[in-house]
C-alpha positions, 0 to 999 in steps of 0.5 A: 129344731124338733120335728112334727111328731105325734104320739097321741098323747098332750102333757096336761095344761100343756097346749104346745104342738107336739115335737120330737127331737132324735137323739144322737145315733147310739149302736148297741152290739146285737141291738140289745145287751143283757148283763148279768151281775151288773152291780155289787149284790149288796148294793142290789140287794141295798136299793132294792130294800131302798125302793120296796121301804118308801111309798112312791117310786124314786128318782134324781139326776146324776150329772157327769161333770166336765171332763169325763173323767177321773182316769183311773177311778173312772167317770167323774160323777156328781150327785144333784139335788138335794143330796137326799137319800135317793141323790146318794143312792143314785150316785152310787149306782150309778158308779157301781154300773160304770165299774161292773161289766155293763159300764162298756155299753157306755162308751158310745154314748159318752160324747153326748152325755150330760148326765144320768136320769136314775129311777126305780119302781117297784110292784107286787102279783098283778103289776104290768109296765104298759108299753112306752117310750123312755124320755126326759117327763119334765121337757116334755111337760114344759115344752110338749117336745119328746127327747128320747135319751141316749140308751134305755138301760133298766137293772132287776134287783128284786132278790128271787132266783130262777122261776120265782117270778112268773111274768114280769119279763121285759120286752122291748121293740127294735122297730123304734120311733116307728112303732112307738108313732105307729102305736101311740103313747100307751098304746093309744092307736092300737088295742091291747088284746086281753092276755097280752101286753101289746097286741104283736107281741106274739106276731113274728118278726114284729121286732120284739126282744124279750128278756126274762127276770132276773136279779141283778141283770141289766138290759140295755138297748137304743132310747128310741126303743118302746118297751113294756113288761109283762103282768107279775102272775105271781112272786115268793110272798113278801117279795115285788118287782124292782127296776132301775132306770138309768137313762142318759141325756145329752146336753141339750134336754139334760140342764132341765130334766136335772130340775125335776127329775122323773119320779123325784120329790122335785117332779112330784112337787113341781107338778103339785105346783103346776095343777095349782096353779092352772086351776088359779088361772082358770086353765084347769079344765074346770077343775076346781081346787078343793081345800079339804082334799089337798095334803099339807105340802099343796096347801103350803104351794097354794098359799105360796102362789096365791102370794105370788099372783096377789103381788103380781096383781099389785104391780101391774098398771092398770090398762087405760083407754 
């Protein structure tokens, strides 16, 4: 049963109380793991070419079936979706990680797996992560519950060497769900000072660990940890800031993220749907739906549920006195 919980944040549309459901006590050594030459450098250099060449960020869920294992060969992994690009892709990474010097942070975790949600992102001078928390956006946004995954893993594969970047460095909060509630979602509760990307970044023992840059590199620590990343200053031109996610979720939150996972063409059509049909059932805030500005897959999604709740319509009795 999830816990009254309260990050200052409502899913739009969704008018649910907020909850939050812990996940299953995962120990990293050190509290927080860095791994260099985490994948194989082609394939970093591969998925980083992926993500910088499409128009929005990328994501899928690669389940790990039944059993676990293949003994030698490793974990069993399955892709989902609809075996795009992004779902290969994604499995591939997925196994290069388990194989390379990282796959060890894994083990704890394991028991409780049902499966990986997989992600990236990218951004040029100027991009800045701005503090959250990791969870499953598709729960959430159908049940308003936070579920935090197992860990919170992320995988630089921007190609720059040592002070090519400046800025970008990852950070991440070992005070958890604590600070996270204290804070709030984006740091709602607490202002962020200009210059900074949270306002105790700098404050001793606020329980920061931060972690600079660099290709190939792997971070991973507890899910329950909030986390940002600091403004890009400046990057070798023609060059952005790329990261993985991988986030592991346990079979309770798993089955639904896997319908939409974060960043996927999936979650990005389902929330097409989700505005659409707000608006046709008079809970869009007001909002009104105007023809002109809607790209070609809304306007396929729109006539698709203005079908549905004409047959609705259609068969359901009147109400009688």
């Amino acid at each position: 049963q999830p816990e009254p919980f309260d990050d200052g944040f409502t899913s739009p549309g969704n008018y649910l109380p907020c909850g939050l459901v812990r996940p299953p006590a995962v120990s990293v050594a050190g509290g927080l793991a860095v791994v260099d030459g985490v994948l194989g450098e082609a394939l970093a250099r591969r998925v980083y070419e992926h993500t910088k060449a499409k128009p929005h960020p990328w994501g899928t869920y690669v389940l790990l079936k039944p059993g676990g294992s293949d003994g030698e060969e490793g974990l069993s992994l399955e892709a989902t979706g609809v075996g795009s690009e992004d779902d290969l892709i994604g499995l591939e990474v997925m196994r290069a990680f388990v194989a390379g010097p990282a796959g060890a942070h894994l083990a704890a975790c394991l028991p409780h797996v049902h499966g990986f949600e997989i992600w990236a992102v990218r951004g040029g001078t100027g991009h800045e992560v701005l503090y959250h928390l990791d969870y499953a956006e598709w729960h959430r946004k159908k049940t308003n519950v936070v579920c935090p995954p197992l860990l919170a893993i992320t995988v630089q594969v921007s190609p720059v060497s040592e002070g090519e970047m400046v800025g970008g460095t990852y950070g991440a909060n070992s005070g958890g769900l604590d600070h996270y509630e204290r804070f709030g979602f984006k740091s709602l509760r607490v202002p962020v000072p200009e210059g900074k990307p949270v306002a105790d970044w700098n404050e001793p023992g606020a329980g920061w660990v931060k972690v600079p840059y660099r290709f190939n590199r792997a971070v991973v620590h507890p899910g329950e940890w909030p986390h940002v990343a600091t403004r890009v200053e400046s990057l070798p031109e023609g060059v952005e800031r790329v990261v993985i996610g991988i986030n592991p979720f346990p079979a309770y939150v798993g089955p639904l993220e896997a319908v939409a996972p974060q960043h996927s063409d999936a979650f990005r059509k389902q929330l097409k749907m989700d505005r659409l049909r707000a608006a046709i059932q008079g809970r869009g805030d007001g909002e009104k739906i105007n023809l002109r500005s809607l790209d070609a897959e809304s306007k396929r999604l729109l006539v698709l549920l203005l079908k549905k709740s004409a047959s609705h319509a259609r068969s359901t009795p009147p109400i009688t006195a």
